[in-house]
MARBANU-542117 format. One record per residue: residue number from 1; x, y, z of N, C-alpha, C, O in turn. Coordinates in steps of 0.1 Angstrom, whole numbers, m for minus. Last residue first. Example, Ala and Ser with C-alpha at 12.3 -4.5 7.8 and 13.67 -1.06 7.14 Angstrom:
REC,gugu,nc1,nc2,nc3,cac1,cac2,cac3,cc1,cc2,cc3,oc1,oc2,oc3
REC,2,128,m22,71,137,m11,71,129,0,79,134,11,80
REC,1,132,m57,78,123,m45,78,132,m33,78,142,m33,85
REM end
This chain:
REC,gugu,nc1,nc2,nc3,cac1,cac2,cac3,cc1,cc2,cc3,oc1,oc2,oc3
REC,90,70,m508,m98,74,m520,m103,73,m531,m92,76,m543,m95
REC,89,71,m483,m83,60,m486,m94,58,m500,m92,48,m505,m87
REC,88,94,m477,m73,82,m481,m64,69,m482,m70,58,m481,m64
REC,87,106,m466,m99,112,m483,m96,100,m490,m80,98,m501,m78
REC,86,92,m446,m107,95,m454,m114,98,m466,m108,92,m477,m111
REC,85,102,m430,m85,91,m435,m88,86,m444,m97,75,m450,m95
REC,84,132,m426,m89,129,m432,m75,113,m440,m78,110,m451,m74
REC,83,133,m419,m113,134,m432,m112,132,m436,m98,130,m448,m95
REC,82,123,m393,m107,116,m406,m119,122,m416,m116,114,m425,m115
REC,81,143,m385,m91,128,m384,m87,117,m397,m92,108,m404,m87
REC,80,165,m380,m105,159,m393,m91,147,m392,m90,141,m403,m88
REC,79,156,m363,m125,160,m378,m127,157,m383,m116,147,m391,m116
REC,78,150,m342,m108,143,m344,m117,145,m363,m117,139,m371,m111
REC,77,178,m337,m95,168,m339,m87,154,m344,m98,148,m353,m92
REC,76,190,m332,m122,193,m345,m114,187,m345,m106,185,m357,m105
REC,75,177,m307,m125,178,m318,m138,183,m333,m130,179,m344,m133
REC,74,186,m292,m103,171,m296,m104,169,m306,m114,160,m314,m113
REC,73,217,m309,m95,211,m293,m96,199,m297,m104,201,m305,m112
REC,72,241,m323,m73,227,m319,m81,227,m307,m84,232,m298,m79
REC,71,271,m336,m74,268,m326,m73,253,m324,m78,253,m323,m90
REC,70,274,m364,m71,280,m358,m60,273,m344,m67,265,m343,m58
REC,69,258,m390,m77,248,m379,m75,264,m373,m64,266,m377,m53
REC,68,253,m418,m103,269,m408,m94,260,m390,m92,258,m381,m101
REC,67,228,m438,m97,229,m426,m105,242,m421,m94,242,m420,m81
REC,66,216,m472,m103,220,m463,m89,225,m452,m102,225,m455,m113
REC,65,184,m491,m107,198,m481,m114,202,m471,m102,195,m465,m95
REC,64,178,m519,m90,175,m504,m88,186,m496,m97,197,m496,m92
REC,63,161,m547,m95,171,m541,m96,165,m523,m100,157,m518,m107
REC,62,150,m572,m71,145,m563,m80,160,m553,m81,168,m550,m71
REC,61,131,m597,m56,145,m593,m67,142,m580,m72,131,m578,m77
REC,60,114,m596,m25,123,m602,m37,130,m592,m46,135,m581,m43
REC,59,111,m580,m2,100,m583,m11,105,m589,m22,98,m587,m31
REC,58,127,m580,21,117,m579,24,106,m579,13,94,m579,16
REC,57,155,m584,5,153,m590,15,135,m591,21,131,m602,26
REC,56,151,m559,m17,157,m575,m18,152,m589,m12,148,m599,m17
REC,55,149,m540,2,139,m539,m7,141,m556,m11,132,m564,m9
REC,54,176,m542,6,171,m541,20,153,m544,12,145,m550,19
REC,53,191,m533,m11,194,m549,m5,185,m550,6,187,m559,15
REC,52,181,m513,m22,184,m525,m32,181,m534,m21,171,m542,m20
REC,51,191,m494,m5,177,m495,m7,171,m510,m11,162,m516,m6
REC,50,219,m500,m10,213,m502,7,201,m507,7,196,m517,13
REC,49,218,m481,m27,227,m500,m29,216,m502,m18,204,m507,m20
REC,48,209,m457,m28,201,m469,m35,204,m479,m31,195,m487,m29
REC,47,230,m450,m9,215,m452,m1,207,m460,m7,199,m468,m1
REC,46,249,m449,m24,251,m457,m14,240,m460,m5,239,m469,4
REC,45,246,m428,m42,246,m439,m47,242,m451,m34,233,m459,m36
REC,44,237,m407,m17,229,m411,m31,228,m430,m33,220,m438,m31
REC,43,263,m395,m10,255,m403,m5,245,m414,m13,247,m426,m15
REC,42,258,m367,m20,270,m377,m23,264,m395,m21,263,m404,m30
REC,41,243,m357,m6,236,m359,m15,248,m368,m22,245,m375,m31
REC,40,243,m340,19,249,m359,19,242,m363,7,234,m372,8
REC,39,235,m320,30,250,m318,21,251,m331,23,261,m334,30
REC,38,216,m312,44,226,m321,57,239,m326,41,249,m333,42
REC,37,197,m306,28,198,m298,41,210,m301,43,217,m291,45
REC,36,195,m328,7,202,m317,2,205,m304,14,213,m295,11
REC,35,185,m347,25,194,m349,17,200,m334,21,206,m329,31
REC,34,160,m332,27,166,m334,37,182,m339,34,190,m334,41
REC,33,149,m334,0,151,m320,8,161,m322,19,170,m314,21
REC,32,148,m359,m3,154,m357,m12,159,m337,m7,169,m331,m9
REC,31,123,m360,15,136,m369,16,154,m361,9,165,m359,15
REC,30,107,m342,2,108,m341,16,124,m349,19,133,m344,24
REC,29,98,m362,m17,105,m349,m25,111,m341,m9,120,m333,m11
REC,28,89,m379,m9,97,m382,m15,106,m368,m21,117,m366,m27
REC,27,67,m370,5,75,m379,9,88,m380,3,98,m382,9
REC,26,54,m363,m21,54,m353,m9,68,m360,0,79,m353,2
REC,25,48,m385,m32,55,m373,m38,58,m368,m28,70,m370,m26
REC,24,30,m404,m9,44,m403,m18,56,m397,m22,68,m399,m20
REC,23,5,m385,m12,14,m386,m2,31,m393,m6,42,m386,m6
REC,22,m2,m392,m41,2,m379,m35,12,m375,m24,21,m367,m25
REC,21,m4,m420,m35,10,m416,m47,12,m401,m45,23,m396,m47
REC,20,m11,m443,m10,m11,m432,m20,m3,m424,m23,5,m420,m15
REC,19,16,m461,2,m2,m463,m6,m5,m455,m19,m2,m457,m31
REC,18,46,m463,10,32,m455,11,25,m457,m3,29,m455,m15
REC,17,68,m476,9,54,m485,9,42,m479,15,32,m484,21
REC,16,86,m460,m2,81,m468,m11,65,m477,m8,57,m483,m15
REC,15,93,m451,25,87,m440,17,80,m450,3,70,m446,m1
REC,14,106,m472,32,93,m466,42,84,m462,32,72,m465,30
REC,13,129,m469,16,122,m479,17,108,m477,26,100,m485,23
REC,12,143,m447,29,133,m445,14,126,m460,10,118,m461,0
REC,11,147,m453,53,136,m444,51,128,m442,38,117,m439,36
REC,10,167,m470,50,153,m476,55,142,m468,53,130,m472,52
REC,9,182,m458,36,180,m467,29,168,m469,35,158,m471,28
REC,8,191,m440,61,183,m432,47,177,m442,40,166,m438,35
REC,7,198,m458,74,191,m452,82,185,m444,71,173,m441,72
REC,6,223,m467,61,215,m470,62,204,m467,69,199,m478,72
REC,5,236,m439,66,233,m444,48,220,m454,51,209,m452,47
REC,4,234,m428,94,241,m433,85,233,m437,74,221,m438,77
REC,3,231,m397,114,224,m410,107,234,m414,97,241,m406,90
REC,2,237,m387,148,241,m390,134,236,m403,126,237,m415,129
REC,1,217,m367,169,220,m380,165,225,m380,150,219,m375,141
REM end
């Protein structure tokens, strides 16, 4: 099956409304694996927008910094990471 952008948006939206913060990480760093398996880390920007508007619709306003992710390497896996957590903080 081929998954589109939105199908990642929903997932990291899933991933935001896990409880505990261990499981979370775990989740989140799993996501961010899968990403980088299937070479759609391009993608990135287009998964926050998605995340944004979909996060938007089911809990109110909230603004997400999107990051130009075509190439990572652990200092940008670092970054999303914090801000992915960072913003399922808020």
């Amino acid at each position: 099956m081929k998954y589109k952008v939105k199908d990642y948006a929903e997932v990291l939206y899933c991933i935001s409304q896990i409880k505990v913060e261990s499981e979370r990480e775990v989740a989140v760093k799993d996501f961010l694996n899968i990403l980088k398996k299937h070479y759609i880390e391009s993608w990135l920007p287009n998964i926050f927008q998605n995340f944004e508007n979909i996060y938007n619709k089911d809990v109110g306003y909230s603004k997400v910094e999107i990051i130009s992710a075509y190439k990572l390497d652990n200092n940008h896996l670092k970054e999303i990471k914090k801000l992915i957590y960072k913003n399922l903080n808020n």
